[in-house]
N, C-alpha and C positions, 0 to 999 in steps of 0.2 A: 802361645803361652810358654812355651820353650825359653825365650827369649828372657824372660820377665826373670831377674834375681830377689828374692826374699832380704833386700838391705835397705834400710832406712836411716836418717838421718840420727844419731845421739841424742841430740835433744829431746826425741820425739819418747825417749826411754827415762827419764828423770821424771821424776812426783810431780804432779800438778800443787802448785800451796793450796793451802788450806782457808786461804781468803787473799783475794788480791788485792785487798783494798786494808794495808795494816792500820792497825787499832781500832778497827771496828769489831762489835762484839755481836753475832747473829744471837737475835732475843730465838729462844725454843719454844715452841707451840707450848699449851697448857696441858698438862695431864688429862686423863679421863678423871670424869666423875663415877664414884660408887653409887649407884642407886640399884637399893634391893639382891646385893651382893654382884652387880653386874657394872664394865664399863661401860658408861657412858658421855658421847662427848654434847658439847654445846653448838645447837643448832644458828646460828648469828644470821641466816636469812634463805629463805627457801624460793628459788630462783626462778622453777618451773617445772611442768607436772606431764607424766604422758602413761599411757596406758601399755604395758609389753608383757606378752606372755597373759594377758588376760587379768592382769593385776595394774593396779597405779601404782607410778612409781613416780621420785618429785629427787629435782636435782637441788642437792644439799650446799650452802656455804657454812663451814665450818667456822666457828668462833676460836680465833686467834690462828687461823691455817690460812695461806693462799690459797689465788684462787687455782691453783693443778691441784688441791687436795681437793673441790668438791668433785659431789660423789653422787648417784642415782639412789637409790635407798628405794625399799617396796617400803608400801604406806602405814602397814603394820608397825613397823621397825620404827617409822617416826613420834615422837613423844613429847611435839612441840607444840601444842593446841594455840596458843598466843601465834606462832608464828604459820600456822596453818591459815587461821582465819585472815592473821593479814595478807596474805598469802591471793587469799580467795577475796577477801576485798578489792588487793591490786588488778587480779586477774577474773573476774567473775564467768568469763568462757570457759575458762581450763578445766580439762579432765577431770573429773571426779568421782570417785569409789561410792554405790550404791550400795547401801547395806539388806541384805536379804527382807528383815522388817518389812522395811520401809518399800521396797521392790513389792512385795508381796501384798501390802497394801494398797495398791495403786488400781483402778477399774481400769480394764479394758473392755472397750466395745469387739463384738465379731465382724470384720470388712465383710458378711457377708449380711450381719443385720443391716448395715448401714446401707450398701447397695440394695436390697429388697425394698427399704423406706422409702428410697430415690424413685424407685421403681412405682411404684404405688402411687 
């Protein structure tokens, strides 16, 4: 390491431009939308859905953003019912958030009625 001098070439010290490609003009994402005093952006298509931390969570494509801007989102957060169900049309296996209700509502047998039945 002794060796090695801290000098590099000039070049390497001059501004990168600011587009290398002149007269082209980079169109800017869309602003947030206000809903309810809060930003909010446009959901343009919901990719895929997985469970972390015990919560779902669904990866976002953003409307007028590339795709390094999507994003994981918890399921709460999401506000895009049109784009959920097509969502769950494309994908009818994918993860999905059981709402307490509806959980609650559901019978369960006890493994140990059913074994005693067999039994008998």
């Amino acid at each position: 390491m002794c060796r090695l001098h801290p000098v590099f070439n000039v070049v390497k010290l001059t501004l990168a431009p600011t587009d290398p490609i002149v007269g082209r003009h980079l169109k800017l994402p869309p602003p947030p939308e206000l809903v309810e005093g809060e930003e909010e952006y446009l959901v343009e298509e919901i990719l895929d859905s997985k469970m972390f931390r015990g919560r779902l969570c669904f990866l976002i494509k953003w409307e007028g953003y590339g795709v390094e801007h999507n994003t994981w989102e918890y399921a709460v957060d999401v506000h895009a019912h049109k784009r959920l169900a097509e969502f769950y049309r494309k994908h009818p296996a994918a993860p999905r958030q059981i709402r307490g209700v509806i959980f609650s509502s559901i019978s369960f047998r006890s493994v140990t009625t059913c074994f005693d039945s067999k039994q008998s």
